[in-house]
C-alpha positions in Angstrom: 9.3 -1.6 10.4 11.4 0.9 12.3 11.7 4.0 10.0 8.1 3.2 8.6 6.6 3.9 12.0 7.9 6.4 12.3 6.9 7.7 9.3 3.2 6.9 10.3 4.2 8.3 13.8 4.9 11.9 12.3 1.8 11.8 10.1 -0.4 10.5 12.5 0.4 13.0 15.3 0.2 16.1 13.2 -2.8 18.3 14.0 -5.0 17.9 11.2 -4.9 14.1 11.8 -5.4 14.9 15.4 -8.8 17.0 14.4 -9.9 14.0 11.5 -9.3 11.5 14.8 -11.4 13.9 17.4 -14.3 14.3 15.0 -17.6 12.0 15.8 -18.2 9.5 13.3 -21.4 8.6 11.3 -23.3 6.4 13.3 -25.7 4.2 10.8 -29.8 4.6 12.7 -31.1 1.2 13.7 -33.9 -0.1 11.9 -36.9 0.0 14.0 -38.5 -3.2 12.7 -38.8 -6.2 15.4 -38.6 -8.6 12.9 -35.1 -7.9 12.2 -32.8 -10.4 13.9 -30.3 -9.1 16.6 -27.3 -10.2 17.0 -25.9 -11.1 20.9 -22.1 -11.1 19.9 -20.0 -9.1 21.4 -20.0 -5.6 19.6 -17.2 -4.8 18.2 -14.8 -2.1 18.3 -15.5 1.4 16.2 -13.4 1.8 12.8 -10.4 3.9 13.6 -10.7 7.2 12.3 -9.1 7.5 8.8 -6.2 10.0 8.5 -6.3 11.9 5.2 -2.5 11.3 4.6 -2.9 14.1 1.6 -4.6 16.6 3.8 -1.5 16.1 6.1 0.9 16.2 4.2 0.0 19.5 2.3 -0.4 21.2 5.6 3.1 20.2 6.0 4.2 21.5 2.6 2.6 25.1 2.7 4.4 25.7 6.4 7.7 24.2 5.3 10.3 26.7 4.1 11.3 24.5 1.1 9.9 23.5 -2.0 9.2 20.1 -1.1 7.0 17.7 -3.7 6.2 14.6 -1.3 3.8 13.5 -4.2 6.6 12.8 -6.7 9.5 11.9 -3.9 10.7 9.8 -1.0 13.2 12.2 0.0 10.7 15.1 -0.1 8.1 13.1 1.9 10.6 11.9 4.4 12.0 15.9 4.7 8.2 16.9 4.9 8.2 14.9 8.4 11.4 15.6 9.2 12.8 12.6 8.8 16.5 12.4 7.8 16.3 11.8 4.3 20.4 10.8 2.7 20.7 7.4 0.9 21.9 5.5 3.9 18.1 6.2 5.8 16.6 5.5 2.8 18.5 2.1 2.5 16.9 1.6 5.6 13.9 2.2 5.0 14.0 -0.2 1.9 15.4 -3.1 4.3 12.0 -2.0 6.8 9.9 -2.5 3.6 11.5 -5.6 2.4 13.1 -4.0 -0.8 14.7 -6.3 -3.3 15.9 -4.7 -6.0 19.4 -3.3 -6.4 20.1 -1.0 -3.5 22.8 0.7 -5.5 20.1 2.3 -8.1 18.7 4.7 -6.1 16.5 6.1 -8.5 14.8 2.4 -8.9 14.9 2.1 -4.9 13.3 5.6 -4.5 10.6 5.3 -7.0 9.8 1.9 -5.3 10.2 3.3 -1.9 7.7 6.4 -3.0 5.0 4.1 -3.9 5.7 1.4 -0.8 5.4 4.1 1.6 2.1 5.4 0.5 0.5 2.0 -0.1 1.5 1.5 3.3 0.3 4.4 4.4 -3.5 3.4 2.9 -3.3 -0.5 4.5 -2.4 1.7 7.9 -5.6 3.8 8.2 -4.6 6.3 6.1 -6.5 7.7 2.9 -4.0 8.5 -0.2 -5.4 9.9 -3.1 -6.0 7.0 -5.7 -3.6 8.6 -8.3 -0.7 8.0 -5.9 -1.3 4.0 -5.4 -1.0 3.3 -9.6 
């Protein structure tokens, strides 16, 4: 998934990400009780933080110097993370994501893509507001 990660890459890295990943998280109390069983497994590793792809993504939009709707578009959201965004990228991108429609409707390809790269984006830590993954 070449173009895909580096999608993620470019989201992931930005600075509000950076803060959502530095910030302690929520540590459930354990119950006091000795009749509770423990377990002696190995613990296991805390949850990755959860990047707020949104919360990203509009950062990038108020500092860009376009009019860029990455809610509505591919090429947008690739711009937005400066990506190169022309048909043959996105062509590529579709071939990362296992696209198989007809490459030469680009309006079918990008809606598809759109969606693809934001369920993605959820199934890879990320949090993308439910209204974008219908």
């Amino acid at each position: 998934m070449g173009l895909f990660s580096g999608i993620i890459s470019k989201i992931y890295a930005h600075p509000v990400a950076a803060a959502a990943a530095a910030e302690p998280q929520a540590v459930t109390p354990q119950a006091e009780a000795t009749n509770i069983p423990v377990s002696t497994s190995t613990p296991t590793a805390p949850a990755a933080p959860v990047v707020d792809i949104a919360a990203v993504l509009d950062d990038l939009a108020k500092k860009s110097k376009e009019k860029l709707d990455w809610r509505k578009s591919i090429v947008d959201l690739m711009k937005l993370v400066g990506m190169d965004s022309s048909l043959s990228e996105r062509k590529e991108l579709a071939r990362d994501l296992d696209y198989t429609g007809d490459m030469s409707d680009s309006a079918a390809m990008n809606i598809w893509l759109h969606k693809e790269v934001l369920k993605k984006l959820a199934t890879n830590g990320g949090k993308v507001p439910a209204d974008l993954l219908v």
